[in-house]
C-alpha positions in Angstrom: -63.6 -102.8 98.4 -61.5 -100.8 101.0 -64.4 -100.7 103.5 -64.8 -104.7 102.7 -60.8 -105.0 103.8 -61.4 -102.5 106.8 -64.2 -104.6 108.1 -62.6 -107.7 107.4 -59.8 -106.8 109.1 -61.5 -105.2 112.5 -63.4 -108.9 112.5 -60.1 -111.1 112.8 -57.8 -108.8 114.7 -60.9 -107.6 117.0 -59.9 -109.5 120.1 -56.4 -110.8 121.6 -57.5 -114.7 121.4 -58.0 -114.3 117.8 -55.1 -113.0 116.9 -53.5 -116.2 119.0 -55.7 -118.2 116.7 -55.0 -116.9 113.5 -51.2 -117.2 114.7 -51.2 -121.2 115.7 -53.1 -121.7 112.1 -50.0 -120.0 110.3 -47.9 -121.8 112.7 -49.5 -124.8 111.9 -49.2 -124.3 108.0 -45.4 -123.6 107.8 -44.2 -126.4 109.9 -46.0 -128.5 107.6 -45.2 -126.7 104.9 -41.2 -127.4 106.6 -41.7 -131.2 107.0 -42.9 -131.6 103.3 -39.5 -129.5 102.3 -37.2 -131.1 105.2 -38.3 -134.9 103.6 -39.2 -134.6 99.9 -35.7 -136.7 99.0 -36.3 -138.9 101.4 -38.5 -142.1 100.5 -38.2 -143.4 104.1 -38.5 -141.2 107.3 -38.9 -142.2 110.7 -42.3 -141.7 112.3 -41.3 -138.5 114.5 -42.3 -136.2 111.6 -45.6 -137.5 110.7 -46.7 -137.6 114.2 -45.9 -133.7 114.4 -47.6 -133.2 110.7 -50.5 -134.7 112.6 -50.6 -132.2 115.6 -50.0 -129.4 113.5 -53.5 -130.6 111.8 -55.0 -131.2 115.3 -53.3 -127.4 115.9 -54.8 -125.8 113.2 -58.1 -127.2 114.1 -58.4 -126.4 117.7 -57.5 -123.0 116.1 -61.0 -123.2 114.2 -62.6 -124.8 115.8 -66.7 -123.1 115.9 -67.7 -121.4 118.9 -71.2 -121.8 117.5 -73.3 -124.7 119.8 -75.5 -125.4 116.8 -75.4 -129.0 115.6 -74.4 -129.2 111.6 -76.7 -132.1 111.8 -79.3 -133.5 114.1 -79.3 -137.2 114.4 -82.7 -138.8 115.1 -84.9 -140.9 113.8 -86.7 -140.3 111.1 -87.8 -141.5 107.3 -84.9 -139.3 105.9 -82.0 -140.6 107.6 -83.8 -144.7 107.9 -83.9 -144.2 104.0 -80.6 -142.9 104.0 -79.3 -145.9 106.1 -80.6 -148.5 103.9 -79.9 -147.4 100.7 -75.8 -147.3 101.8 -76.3 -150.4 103.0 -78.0 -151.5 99.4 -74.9 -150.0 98.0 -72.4 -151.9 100.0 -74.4 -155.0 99.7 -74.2 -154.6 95.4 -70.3 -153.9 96.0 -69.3 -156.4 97.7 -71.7 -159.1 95.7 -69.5 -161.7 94.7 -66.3 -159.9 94.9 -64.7 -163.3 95.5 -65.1 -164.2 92.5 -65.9 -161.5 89.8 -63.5 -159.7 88.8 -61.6 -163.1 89.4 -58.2 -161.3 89.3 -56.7 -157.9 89.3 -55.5 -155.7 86.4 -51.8 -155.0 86.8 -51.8 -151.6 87.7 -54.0 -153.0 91.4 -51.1 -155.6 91.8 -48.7 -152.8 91.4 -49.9 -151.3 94.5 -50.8 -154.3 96.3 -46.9 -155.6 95.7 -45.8 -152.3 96.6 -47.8 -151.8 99.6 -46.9 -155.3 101.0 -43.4 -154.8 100.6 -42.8 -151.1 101.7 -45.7 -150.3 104.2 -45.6 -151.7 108.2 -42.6 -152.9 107.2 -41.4 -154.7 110.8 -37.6 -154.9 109.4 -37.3 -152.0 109.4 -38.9 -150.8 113.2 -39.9 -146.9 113.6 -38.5 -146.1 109.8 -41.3 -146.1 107.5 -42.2 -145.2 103.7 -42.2 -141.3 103.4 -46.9 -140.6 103.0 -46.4 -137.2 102.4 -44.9 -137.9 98.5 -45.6 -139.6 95.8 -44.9 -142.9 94.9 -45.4 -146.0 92.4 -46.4 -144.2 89.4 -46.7 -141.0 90.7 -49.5 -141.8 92.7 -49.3 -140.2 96.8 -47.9 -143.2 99.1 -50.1 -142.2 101.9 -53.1 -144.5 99.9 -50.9 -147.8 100.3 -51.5 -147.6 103.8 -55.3 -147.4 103.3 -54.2 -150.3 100.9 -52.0 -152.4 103.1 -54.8 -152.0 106.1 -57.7 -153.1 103.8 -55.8 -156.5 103.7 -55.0 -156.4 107.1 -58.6 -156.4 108.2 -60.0 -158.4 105.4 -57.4 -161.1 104.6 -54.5 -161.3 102.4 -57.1 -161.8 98.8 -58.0 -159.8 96.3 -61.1 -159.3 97.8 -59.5 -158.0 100.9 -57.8 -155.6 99.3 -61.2 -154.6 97.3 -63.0 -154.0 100.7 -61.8 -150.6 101.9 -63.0 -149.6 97.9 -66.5 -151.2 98.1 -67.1 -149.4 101.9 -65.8 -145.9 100.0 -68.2 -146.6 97.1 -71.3 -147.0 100.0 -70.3 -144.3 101.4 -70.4 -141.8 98.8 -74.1 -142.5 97.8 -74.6 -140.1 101.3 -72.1 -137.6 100.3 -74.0 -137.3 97.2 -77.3 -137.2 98.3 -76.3 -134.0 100.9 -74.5 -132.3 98.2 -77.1 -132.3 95.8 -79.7 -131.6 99.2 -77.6 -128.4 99.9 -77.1 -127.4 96.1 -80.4 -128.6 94.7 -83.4 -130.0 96.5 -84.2 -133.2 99.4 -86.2 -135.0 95.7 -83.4 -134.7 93.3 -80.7 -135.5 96.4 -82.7 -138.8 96.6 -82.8 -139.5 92.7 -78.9 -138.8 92.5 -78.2 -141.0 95.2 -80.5 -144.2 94.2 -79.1 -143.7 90.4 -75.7 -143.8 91.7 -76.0 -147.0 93.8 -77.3 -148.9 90.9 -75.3 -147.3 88.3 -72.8 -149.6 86.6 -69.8 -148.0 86.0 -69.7 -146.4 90.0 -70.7 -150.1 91.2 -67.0 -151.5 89.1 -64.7 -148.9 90.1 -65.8 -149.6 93.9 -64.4 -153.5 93.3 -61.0 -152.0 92.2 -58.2 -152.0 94.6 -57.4 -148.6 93.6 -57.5 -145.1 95.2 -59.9 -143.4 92.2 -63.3 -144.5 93.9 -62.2 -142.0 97.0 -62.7 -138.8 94.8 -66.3 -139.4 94.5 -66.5 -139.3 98.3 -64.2 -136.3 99.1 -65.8 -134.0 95.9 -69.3 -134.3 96.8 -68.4 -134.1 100.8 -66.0 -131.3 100.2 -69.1 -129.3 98.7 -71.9 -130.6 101.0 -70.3 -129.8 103.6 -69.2 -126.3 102.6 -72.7 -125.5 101.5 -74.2 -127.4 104.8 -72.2 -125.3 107.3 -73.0 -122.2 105.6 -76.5 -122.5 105.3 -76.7 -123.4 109.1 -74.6 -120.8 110.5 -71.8 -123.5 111.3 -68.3 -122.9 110.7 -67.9 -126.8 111.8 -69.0 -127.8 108.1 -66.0 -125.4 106.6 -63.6 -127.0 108.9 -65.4 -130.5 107.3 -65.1 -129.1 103.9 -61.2 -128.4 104.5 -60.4 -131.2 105.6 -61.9 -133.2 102.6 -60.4 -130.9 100.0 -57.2 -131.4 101.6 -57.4 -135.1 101.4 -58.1 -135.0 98.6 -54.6 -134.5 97.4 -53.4 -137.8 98.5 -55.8 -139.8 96.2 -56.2 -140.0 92.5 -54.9 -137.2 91.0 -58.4 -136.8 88.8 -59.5 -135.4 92.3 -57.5 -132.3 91.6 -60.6 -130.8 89.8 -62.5 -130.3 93.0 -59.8 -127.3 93.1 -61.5 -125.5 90.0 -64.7 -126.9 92.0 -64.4 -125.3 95.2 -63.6 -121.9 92.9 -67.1 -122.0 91.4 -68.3 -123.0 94.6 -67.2 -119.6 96.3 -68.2 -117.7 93.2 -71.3 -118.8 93.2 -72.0 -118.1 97.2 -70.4 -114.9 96.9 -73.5 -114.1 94.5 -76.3 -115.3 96.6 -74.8 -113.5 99.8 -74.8 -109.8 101.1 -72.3 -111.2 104.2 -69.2 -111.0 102.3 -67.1 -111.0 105.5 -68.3 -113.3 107.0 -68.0 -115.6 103.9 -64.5 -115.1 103.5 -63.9 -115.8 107.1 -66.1 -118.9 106.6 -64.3 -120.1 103.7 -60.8 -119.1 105.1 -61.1 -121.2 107.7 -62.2 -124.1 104.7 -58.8 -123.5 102.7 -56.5 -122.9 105.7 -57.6 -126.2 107.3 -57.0 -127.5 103.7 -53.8 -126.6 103.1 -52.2 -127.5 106.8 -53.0 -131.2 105.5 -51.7 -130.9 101.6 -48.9 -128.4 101.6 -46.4 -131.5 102.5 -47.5 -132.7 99.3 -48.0 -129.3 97.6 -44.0 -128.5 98.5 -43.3 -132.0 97.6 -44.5 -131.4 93.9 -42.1 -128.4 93.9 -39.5 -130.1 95.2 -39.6 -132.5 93.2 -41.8 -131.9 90.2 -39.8 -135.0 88.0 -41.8 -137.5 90.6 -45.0 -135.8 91.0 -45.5 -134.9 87.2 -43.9 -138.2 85.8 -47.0 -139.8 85.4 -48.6 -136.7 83.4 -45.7 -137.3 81.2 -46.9 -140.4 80.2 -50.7 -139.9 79.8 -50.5 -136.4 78.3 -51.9 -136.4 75.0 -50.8 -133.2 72.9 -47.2 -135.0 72.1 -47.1 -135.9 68.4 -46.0 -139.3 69.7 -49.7 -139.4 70.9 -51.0 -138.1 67.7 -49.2 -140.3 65.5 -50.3 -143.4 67.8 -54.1 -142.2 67.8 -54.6 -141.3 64.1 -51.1 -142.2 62.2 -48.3 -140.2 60.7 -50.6 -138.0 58.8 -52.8 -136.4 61.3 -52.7 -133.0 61.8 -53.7 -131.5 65.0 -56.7 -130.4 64.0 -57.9 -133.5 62.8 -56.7 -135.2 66.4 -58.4 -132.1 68.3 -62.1 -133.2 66.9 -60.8 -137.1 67.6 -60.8 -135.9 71.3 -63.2 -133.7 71.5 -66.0 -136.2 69.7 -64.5 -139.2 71.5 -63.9 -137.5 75.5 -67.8 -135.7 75.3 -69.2 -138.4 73.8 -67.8 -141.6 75.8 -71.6 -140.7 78.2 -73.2 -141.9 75.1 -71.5 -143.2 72.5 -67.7 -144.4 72.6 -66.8 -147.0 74.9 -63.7 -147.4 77.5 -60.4 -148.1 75.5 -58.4 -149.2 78.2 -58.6 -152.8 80.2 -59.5 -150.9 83.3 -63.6 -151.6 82.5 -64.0 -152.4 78.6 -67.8 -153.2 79.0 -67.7 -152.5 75.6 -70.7 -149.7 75.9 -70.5 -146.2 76.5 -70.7 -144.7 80.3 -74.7 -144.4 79.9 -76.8 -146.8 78.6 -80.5 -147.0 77.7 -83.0 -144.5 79.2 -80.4 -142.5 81.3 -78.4 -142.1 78.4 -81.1 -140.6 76.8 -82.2 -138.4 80.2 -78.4 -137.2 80.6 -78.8 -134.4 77.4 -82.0 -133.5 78.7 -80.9 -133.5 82.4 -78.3 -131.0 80.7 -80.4 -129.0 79.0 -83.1 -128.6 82.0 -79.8 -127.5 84.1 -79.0 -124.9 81.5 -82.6 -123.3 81.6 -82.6 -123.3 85.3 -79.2 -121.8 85.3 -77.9 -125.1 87.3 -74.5 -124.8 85.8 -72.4 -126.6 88.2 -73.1 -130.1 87.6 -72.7 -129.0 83.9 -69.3 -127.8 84.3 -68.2 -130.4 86.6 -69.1 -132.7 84.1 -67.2 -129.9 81.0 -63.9 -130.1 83.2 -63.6 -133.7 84.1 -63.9 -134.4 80.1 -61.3 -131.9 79.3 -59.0 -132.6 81.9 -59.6 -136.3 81.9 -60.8 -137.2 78.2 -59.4 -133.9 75.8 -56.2 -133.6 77.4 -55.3 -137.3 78.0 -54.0 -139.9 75.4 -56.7 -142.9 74.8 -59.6 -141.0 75.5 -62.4 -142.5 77.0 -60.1 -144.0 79.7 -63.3 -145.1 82.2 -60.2 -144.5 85.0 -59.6 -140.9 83.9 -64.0 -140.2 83.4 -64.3 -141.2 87.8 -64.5 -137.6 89.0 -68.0 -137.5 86.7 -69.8 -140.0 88.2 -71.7 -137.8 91.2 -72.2 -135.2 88.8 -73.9 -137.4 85.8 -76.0 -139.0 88.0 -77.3 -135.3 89.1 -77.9 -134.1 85.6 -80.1 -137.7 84.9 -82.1 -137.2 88.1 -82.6 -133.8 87.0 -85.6 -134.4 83.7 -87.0 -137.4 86.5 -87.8 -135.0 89.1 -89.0 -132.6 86.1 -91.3 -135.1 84.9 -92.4 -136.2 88.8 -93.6 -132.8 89.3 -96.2 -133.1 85.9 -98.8 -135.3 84.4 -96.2 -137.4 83.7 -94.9 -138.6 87.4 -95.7 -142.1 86.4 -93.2 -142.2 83.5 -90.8 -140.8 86.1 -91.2 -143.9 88.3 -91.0 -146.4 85.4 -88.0 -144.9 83.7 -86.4 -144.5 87.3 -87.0 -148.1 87.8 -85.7 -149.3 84.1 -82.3 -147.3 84.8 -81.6 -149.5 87.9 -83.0 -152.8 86.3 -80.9 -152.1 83.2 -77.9 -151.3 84.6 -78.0 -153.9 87.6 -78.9 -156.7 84.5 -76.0 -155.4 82.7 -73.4 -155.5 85.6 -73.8 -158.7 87.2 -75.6 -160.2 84.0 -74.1 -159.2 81.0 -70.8 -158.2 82.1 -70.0 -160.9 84.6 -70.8 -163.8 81.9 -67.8 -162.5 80.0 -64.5 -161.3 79.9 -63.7 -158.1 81.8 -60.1 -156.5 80.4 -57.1 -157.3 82.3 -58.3 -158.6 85.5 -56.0 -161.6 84.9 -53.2 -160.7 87.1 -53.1 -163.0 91.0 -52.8 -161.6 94.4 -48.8 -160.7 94.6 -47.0 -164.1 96.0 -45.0 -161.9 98.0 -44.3 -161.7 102.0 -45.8 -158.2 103.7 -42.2 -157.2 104.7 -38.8 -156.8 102.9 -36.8 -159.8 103.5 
């Protein structure tokens, strides 16, 4: 260890310019760090200390920016990235399918943010003085998504299908962060499985017609880690500097996003192993968590701060209170007794227990017909290859999201899941691709897409879908 530290050190002090570099990223970091403590009571803020949160992000990475002159990717043209190209625009094309009219209306908590992002975001009462997007907001959810929100119907039109759009482009867009996430973890074959599961599949296809910001963590999780692993494999620091700045995003969307932080810690374990370069992986990943935290530590001192805002929501949908107990399983539950509820009811909403909220209530579990089957196996194959991180992803989004939360399986609380069980039912197709029995891994490819597909816009659409009854907000974009 101390001729680890001795090395590490000689690397980042070796020279004068690096020691000005390392300096501006810690300069960087605790002026941010300042502007999140300077504003955290204040809801409105003029734009002056945004604009410098911005350069100290631009600051920071100058700072890191690679010397190297090798490209993280090459851009030509070929079958990989043609295939690519088409299948997002397959994806966009199945999100945005009648979107005018299905789901017909939104579910309250999407007009909550559409009414608050008309009335408090580009406000043009109120000039330079705008709504604080380094805190949290409406339902402790991070204000800075409103603006995402309040562009979307900019753009798109003043509907509830302009205010869907920026969700639908998200949802296309993380069938490619998948597909180089699983390339750089797994292999090119199962990258392309995960990815063509995922734009058919279902439950991914809803939540990308929902005005709200939980589609965005299955873009920044598998980006955060393809990225990472990309940059590293190639000898780029560019793709930690990537990496960082999609972990750090991630902390102004849906808070189920915060499991990429015990995702990125499995990450780095599991490079550490496979590596001799230890010094130059912590340098490498360094520059990945430094870039990260310049852009969330307004929020990170915010929760601090103010921890009766940022936690308020936890307060509500935490579900170890023997309110929640008594409401789940009546007065005389034990603990015990409401431990196996969540247990059997969180782990087993992939196969068996279906979405107890308005949110989705397709009234079937996550997985239906042959993947539903393939997901056990898919976990099992993992297991005997030793593939453990899609199983773990898949472990902590059920705890956090399902064990933990009152009215488990919430389908809104199960999003973070999504890249991760696609991965482990892609796993037993490419198994079966590779043997005697590649034909049975066509067919069941193509009844997973035909299923889900016919049960989306088929089954699903021909009946009633929750609360989508709510209209766009009759409300002006500005305070009056």
């Amino acid at each position: 260890m101390q001729i680890f530290l001795t090395e590490l050190w000689h690397t980042l002090w070796l020279t004068t310019a690096r020691k000005k570099k390392m300096l501006a990223v810690f300069a960087a970091v605790v002026v941010s760090a300042i502007i999140g403590y300077r504003f955290a009571d204040n809801p409105f803020i003029s734009i002056n200390p945004v604009l410098l949160w911005f350069f100290c992000i631009f600051l920071c990475a100058a700072a890191l920016y690679p010397a190297e002159k090798t490209p993280l990717f090459h851009l030509r043209l070929n079958r990989t990235w043609a295939g690519l190209f088409a299948l997002l625009v397959a994806a966009f094309l199945l999100r945005v399918f009648k979107l005018t009219h299905f789901p017909s209306g939104f579910i309250p908590d999407e007009a909550g943010s559409m009414n608050f992002a008309l009335q408090y975001i580009f406000n043009p009462n109120t000039f330079w003085i705008i709504m604080n997007p380094l805190r949290t907001g409406l339902d402790s959810q991070p204000v800075l998504y409103s603006y995402i929100l309040r562009l979307s119907v900019q753009l798109f039109g003043f509907t509830i299908p302009g205010a869907r759009m920026s969700s639908a482009i998200i949802g296309a867009l993380s069938i490619g962060a998948v597909f180089l996430m699983v390339n750089e973890m797994a292999d090119r074959k199962t990258a392309w499985l995960t990815a063509i599961l995922m734009t058919a599949y279902h439950y991914h296809i809803h939540w990308s017609r929902v005005s709200l910001s939980n589609i965005w963590v299955t873009l920044l999780l598998p980006l955060t880690v393809g990225f990472f692993l990309r940059g590293w494999r190639k000898g780029q620091s560019g793709g930690a500097l990537l990496a960082g700045f999609c972990l750090g995003a991630t902390a102004y969307f849906y808070t189920g996003g915060y499991v990429l932080v015990f995702l990125v810690i499995l990450l780095l374990w599991q490079t550490w192993k496979k590596t001799s370069d230890h010094v130059r992986l912590t340098i490498y990943a360094g520059r990945m968590l430094a870039f990260a935290l310049v852009i969330a530590i307004p929020l990170i001192v915010f929760s601090a701060v103010k921890p009766e805002h940022f936690f308020d929501r936890l307060n509500t949908i935490y579900g170890w209170k023997s309110a929640a107990v008594t409401a789940t399983l009546g007065n005389t539950a034990s603990y015990s007794e409401y431990l196996i509820h969540q247990v059997v009811h969180s782990f087993g909403a992939y196969n068996f227990f279906t979405d107890v909220t308005g949110f989705y209530a397709p009234k079937i579990p996550f997985l239906i017909g042959v993947s539903s089957l393939l997901f056990p196996i898919g976990i099992g194959l993992a297991f005997y290859r030793k593939q453990y991180f899609p199983i773990l992803w898949v472990f902590l989004v059920t705890m956090l999201g399902g064990v933990l939360i009152v009215g488990t399986p919430a389908s809104s609380h199960f999003i973070a899941s999504i890249p991760a069980v696609c991965w482990l039912v892609a796993i037993p197709i490419h198994w079966a691709s590779e043997t005697k029995y590649s034909r049975w891994a066509t067919i069941a490819l193509v009844v997973i897409i035909i299923t889900d597909l016919v049960f989306y816009f088929g089954v699903y659409s021909a009946g009633k879908y929750g609360d989508f009854t709510v209209p766009f907000p009759s409300v002006e974009p500005y305070i009056h």
